[in-house]
mmCIF file of the N, C-alpha and C atoms, coordinates in Angstrom:
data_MODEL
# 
_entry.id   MODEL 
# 
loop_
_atom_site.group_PDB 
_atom_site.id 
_atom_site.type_symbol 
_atom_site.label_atom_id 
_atom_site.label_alt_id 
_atom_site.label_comp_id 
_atom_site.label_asym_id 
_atom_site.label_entity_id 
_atom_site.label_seq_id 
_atom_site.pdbx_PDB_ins_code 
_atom_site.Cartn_x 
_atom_site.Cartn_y 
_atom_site.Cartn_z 
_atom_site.occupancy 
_atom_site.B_iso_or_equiv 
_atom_site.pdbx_formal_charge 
_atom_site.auth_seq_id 
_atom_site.auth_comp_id 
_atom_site.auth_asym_id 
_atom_site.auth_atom_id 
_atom_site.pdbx_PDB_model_num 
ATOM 1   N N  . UNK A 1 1  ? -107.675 -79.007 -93.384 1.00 0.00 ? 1  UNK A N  1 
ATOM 2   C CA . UNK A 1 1  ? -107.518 -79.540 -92.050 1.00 0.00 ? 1  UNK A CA 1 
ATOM 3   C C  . UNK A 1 1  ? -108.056 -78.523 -91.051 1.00 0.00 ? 1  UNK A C  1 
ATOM 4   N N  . UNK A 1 2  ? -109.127 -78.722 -90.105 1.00 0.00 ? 2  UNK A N  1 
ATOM 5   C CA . UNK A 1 2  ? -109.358 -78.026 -89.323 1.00 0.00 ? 2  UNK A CA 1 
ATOM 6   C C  . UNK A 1 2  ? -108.761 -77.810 -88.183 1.00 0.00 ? 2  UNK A C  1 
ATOM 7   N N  . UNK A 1 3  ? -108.449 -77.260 -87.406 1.00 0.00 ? 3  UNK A N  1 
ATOM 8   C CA . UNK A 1 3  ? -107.792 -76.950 -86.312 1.00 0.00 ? 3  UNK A CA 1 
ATOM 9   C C  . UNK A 1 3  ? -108.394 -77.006 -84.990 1.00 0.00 ? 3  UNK A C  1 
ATOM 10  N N  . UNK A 1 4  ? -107.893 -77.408 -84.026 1.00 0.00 ? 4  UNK A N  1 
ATOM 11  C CA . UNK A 1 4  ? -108.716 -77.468 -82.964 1.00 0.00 ? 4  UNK A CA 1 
ATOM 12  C C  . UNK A 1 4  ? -107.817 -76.550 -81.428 1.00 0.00 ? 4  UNK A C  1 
ATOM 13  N N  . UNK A 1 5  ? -108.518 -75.288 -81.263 1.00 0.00 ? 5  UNK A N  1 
ATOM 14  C CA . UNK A 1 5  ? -107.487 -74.551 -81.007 1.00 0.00 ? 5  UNK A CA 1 
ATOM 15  C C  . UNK A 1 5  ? -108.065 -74.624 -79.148 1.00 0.00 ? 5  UNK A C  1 
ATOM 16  N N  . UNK A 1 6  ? -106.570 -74.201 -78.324 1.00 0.00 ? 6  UNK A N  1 
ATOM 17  C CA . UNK A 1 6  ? -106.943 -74.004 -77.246 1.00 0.00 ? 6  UNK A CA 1 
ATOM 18  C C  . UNK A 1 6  ? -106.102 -72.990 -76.612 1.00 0.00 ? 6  UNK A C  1 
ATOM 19  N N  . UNK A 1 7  ? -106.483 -72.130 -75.515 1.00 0.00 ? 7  UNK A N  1 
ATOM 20  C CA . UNK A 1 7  ? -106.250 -70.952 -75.194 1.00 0.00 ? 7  UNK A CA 1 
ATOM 21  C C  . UNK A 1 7  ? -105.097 -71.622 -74.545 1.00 0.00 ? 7  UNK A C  1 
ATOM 22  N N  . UNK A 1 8  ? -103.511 -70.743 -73.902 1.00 0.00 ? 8  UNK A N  1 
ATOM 23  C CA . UNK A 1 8  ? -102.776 -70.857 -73.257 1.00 0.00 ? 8  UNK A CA 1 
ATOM 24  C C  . UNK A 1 8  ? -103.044 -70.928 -71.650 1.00 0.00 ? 8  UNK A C  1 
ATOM 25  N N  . UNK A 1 9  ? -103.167 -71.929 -71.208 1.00 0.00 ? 9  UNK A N  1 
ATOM 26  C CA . UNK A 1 9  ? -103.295 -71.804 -69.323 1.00 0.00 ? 9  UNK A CA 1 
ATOM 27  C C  . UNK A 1 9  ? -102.384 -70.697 -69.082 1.00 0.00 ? 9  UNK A C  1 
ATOM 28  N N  . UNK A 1 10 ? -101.319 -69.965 -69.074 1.00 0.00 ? 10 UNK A N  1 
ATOM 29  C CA . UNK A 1 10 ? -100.663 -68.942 -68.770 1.00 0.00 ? 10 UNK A CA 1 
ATOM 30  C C  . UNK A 1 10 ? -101.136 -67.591 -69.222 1.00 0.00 ? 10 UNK A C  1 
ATOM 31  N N  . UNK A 1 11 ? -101.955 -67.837 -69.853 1.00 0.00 ? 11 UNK A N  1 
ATOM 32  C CA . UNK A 1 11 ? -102.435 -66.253 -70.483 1.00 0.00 ? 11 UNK A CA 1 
ATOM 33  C C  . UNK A 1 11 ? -103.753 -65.852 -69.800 1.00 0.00 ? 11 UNK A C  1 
ATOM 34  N N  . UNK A 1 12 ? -103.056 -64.350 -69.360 1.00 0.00 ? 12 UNK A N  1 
ATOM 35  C CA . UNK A 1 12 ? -104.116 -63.585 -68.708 1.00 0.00 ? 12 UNK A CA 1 
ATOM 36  C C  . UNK A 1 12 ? -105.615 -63.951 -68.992 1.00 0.00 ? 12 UNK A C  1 
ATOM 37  N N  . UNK A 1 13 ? -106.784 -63.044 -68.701 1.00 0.00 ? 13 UNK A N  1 
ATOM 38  C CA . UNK A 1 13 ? -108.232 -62.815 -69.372 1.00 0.00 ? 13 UNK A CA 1 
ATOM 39  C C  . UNK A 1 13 ? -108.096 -61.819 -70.219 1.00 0.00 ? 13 UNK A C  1 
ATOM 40  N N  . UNK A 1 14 ? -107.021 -60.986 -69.762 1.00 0.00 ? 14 UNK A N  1 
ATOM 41  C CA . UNK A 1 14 ? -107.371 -59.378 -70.867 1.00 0.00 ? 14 UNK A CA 1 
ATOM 42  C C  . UNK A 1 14 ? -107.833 -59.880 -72.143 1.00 0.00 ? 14 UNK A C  1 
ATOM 43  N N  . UNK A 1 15 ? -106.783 -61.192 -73.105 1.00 0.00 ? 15 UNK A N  1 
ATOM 44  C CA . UNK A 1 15 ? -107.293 -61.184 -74.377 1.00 0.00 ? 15 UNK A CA 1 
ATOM 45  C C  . UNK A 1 15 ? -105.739 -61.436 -74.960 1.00 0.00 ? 15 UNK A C  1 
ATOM 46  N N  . UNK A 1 16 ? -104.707 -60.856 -74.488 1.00 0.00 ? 16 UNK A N  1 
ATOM 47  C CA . UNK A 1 16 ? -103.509 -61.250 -74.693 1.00 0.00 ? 16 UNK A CA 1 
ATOM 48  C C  . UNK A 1 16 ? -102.882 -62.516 -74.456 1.00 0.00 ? 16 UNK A C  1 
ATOM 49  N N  . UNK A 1 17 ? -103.003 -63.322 -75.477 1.00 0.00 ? 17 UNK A N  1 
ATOM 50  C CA . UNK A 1 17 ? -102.663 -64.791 -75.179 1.00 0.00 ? 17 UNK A CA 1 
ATOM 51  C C  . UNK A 1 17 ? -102.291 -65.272 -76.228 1.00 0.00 ? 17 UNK A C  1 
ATOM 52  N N  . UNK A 1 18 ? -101.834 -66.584 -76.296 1.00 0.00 ? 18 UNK A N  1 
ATOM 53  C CA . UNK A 1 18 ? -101.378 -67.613 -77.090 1.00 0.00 ? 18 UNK A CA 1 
ATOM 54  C C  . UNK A 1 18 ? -102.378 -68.493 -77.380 1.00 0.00 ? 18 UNK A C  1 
ATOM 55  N N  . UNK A 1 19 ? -102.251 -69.091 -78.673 1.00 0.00 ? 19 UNK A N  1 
ATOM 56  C CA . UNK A 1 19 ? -103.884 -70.341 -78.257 1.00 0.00 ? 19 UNK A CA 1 
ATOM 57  C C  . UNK A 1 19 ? -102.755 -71.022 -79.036 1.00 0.00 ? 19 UNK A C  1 
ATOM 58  N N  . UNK A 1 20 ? -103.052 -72.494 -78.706 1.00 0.00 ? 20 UNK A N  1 
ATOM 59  C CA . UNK A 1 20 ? -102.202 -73.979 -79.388 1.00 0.00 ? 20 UNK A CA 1 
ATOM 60  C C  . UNK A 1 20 ? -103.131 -74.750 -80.001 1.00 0.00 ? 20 UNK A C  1 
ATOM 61  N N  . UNK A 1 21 ? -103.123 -75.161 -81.120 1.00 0.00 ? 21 UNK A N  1 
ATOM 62  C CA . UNK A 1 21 ? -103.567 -76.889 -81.342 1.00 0.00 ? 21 UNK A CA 1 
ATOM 63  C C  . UNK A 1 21 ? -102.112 -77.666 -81.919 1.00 0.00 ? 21 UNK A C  1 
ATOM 64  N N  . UNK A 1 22 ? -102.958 -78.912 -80.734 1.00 0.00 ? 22 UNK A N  1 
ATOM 65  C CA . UNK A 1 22 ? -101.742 -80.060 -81.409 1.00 0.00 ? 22 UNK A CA 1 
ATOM 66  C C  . UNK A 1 22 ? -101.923 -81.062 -82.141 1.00 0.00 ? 22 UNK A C  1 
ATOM 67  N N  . UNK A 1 23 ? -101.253 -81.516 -82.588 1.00 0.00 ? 23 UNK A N  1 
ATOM 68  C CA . UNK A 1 23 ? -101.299 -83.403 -83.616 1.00 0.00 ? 23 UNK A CA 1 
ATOM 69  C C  . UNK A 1 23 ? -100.159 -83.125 -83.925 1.00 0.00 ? 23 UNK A C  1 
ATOM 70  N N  . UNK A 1 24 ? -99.873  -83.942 -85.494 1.00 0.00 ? 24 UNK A N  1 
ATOM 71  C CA . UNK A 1 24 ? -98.420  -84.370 -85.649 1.00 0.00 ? 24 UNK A CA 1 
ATOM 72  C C  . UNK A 1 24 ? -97.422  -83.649 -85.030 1.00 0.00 ? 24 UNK A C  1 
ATOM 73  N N  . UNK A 1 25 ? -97.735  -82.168 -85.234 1.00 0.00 ? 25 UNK A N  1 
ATOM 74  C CA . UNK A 1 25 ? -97.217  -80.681 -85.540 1.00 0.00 ? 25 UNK A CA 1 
ATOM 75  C C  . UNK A 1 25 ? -98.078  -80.280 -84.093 1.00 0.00 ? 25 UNK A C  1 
ATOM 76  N N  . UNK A 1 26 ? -97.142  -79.047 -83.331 1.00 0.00 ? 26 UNK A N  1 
ATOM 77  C CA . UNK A 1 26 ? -97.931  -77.898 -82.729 1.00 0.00 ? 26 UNK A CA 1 
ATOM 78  C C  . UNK A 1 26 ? -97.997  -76.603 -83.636 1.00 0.00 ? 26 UNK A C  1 
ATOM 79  N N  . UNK A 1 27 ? -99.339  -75.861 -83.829 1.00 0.00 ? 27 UNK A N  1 
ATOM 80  C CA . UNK A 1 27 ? -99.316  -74.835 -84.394 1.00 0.00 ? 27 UNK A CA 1 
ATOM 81  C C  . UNK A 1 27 ? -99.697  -73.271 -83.157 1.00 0.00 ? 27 UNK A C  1 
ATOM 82  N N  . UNK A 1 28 ? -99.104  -72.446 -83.504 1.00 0.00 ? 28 UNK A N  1 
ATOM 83  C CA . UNK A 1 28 ? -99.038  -71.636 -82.605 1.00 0.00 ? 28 UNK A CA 1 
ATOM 84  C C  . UNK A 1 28 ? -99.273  -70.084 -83.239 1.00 0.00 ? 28 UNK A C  1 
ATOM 85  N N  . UNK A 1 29 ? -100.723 -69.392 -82.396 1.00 0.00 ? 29 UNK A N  1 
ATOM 86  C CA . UNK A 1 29 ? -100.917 -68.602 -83.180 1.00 0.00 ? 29 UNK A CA 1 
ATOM 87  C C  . UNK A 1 29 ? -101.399 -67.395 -81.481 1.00 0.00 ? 29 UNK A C  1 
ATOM 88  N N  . UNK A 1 30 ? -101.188 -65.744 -82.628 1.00 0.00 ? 30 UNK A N  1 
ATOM 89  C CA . UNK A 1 30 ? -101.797 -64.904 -80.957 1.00 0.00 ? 30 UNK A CA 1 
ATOM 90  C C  . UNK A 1 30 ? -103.535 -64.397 -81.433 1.00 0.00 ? 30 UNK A C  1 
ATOM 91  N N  . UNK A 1 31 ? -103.849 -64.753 -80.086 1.00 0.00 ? 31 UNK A N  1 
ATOM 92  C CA . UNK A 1 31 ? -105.442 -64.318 -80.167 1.00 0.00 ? 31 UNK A CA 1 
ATOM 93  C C  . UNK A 1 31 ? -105.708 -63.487 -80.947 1.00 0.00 ? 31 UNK A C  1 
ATOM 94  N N  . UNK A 1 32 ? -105.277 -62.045 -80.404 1.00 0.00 ? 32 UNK A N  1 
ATOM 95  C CA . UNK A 1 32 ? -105.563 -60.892 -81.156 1.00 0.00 ? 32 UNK A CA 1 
ATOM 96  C C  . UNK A 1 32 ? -105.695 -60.516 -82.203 1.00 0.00 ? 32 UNK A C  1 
ATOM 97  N N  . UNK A 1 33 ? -104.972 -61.318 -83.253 1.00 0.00 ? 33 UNK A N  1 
ATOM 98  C CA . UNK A 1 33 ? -104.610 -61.479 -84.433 1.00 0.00 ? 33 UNK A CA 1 
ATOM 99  C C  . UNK A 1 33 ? -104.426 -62.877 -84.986 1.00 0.00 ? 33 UNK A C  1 
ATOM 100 N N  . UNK A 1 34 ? -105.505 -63.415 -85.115 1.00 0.00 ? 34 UNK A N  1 
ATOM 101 C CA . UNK A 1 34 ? -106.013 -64.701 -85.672 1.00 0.00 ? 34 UNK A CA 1 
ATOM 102 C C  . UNK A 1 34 ? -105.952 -64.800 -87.114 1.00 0.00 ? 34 UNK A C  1 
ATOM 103 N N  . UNK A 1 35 ? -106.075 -64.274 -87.905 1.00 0.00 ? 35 UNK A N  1 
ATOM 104 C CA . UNK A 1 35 ? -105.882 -63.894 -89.176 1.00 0.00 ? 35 UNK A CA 1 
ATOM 105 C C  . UNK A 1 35 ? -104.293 -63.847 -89.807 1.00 0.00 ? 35 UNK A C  1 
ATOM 106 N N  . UNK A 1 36 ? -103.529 -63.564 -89.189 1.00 0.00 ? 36 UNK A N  1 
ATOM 107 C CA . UNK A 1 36 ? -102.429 -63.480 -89.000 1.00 0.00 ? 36 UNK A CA 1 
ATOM 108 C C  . UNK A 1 36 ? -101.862 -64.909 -89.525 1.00 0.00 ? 36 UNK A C  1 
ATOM 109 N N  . UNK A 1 37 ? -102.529 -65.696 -89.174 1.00 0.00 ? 37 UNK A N  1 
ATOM 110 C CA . UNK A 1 37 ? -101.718 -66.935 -89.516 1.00 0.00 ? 37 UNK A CA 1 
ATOM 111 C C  . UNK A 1 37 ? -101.353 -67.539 -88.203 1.00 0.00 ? 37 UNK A C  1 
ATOM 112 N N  . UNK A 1 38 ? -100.494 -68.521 -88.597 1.00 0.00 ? 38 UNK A N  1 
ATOM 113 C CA . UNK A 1 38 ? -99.881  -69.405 -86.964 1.00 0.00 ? 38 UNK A CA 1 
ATOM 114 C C  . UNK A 1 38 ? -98.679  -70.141 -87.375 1.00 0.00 ? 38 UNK A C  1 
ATOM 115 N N  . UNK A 1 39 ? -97.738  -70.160 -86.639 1.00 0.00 ? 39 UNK A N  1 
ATOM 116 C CA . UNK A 1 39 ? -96.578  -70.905 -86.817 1.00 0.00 ? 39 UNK A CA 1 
ATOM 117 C C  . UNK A 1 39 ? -96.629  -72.390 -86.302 1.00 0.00 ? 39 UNK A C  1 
ATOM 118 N N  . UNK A 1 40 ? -95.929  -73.239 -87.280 1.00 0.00 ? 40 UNK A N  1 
ATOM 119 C CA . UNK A 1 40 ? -96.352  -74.566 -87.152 1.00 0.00 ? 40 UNK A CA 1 
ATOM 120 C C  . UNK A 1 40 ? -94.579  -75.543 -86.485 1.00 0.00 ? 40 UNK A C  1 
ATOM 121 N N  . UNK A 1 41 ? -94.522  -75.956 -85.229 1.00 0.00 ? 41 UNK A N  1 
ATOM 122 C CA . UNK A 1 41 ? -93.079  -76.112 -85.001 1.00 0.00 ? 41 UNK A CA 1 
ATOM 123 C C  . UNK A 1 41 ? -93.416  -78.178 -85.185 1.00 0.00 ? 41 UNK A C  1 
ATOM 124 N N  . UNK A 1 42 ? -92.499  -78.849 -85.248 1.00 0.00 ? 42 UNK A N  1 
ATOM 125 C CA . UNK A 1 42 ? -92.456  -79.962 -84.767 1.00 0.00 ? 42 UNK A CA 1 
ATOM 126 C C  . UNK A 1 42 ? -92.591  -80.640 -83.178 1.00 0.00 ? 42 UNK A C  1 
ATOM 127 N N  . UNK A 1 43 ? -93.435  -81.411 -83.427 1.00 0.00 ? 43 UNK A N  1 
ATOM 128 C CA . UNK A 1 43 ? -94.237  -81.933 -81.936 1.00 0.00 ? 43 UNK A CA 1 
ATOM 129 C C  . UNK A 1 43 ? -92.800  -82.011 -81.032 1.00 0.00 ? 43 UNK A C  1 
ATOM 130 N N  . UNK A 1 44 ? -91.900  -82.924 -81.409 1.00 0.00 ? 44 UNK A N  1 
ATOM 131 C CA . UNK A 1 44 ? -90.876  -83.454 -80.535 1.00 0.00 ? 44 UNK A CA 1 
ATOM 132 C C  . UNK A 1 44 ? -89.840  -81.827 -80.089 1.00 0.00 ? 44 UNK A C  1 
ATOM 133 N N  . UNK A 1 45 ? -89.666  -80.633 -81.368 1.00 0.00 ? 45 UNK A N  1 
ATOM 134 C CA . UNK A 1 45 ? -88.949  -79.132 -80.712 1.00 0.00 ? 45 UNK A CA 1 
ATOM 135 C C  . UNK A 1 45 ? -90.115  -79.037 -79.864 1.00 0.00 ? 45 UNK A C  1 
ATOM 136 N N  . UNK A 1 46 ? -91.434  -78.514 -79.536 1.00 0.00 ? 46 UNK A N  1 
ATOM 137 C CA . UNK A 1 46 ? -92.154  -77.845 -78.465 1.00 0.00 ? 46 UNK A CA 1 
ATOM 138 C C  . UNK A 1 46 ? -92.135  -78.926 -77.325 1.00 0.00 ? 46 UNK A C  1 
ATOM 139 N N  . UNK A 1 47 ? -91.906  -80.130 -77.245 1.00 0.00 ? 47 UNK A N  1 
ATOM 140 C CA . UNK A 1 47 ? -91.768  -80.969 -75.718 1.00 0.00 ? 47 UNK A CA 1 
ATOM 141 C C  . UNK A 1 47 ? -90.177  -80.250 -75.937 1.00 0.00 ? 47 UNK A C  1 
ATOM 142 N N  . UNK A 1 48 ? -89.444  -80.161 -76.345 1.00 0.00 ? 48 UNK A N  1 
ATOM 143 C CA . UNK A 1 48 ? -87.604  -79.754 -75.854 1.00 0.00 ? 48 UNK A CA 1 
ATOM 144 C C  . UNK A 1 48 ? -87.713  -78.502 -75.421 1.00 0.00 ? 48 UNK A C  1 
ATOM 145 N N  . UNK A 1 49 ? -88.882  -77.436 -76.010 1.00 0.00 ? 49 UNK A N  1 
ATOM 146 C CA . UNK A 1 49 ? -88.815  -76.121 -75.573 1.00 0.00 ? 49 UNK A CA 1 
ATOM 147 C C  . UNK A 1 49 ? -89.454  -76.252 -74.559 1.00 0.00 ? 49 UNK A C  1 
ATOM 148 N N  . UNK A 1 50 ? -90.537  -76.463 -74.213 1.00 0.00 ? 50 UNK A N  1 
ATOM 149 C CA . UNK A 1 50 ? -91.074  -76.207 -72.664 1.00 0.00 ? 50 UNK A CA 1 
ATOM 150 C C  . UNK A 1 50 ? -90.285  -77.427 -72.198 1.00 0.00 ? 50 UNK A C  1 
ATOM 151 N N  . UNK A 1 51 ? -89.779  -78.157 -72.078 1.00 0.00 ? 51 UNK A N  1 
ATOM 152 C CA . UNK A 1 51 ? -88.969  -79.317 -71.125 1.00 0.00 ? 51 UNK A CA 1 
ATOM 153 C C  . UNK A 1 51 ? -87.601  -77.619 -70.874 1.00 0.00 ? 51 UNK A C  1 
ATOM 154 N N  . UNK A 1 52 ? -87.163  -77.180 -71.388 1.00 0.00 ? 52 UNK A N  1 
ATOM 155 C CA . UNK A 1 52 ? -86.092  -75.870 -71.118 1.00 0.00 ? 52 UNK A CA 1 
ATOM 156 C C  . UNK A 1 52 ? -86.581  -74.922 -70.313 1.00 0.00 ? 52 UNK A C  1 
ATOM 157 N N  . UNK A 1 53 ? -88.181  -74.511 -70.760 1.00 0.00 ? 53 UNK A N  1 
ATOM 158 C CA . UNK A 1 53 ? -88.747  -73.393 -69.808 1.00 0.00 ? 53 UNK A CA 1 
ATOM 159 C C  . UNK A 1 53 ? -88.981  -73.767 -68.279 1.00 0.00 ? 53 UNK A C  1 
ATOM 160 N N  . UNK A 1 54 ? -89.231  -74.781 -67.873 1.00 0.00 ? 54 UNK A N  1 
ATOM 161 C CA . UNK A 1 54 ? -89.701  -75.295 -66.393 1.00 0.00 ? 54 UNK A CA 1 
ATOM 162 C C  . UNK A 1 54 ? -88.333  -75.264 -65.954 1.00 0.00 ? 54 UNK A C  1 
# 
């Protein structure tokens, strides 16, 4: 499955950021360390978590 990744609107230019792709699943991984892997949460927890952050 390929991924279709996009940078965080909240993250600086330095390079320190978050990038997201979504579908069923959000997967969540940090720039810097792409290799690293990415954590994969359920679509409906990341709308409850940012619906908490605002």
């Amino acid at each position: 499955m390929s991924l279709e990744w996009r940078k965080s609107s909240y993250s600086p230019n330095a390079g320190d950021c978050v990038e997201v792709a979504t579908g069923r699943d959000v997967h969540v991984r940090d720039t810097k360390d792409r290799e690293a892997g990415h954590i994969t949460v359920p679509a409906p927890a990341w709308r409850e978590l940012l619906s908490r952050l605002n």
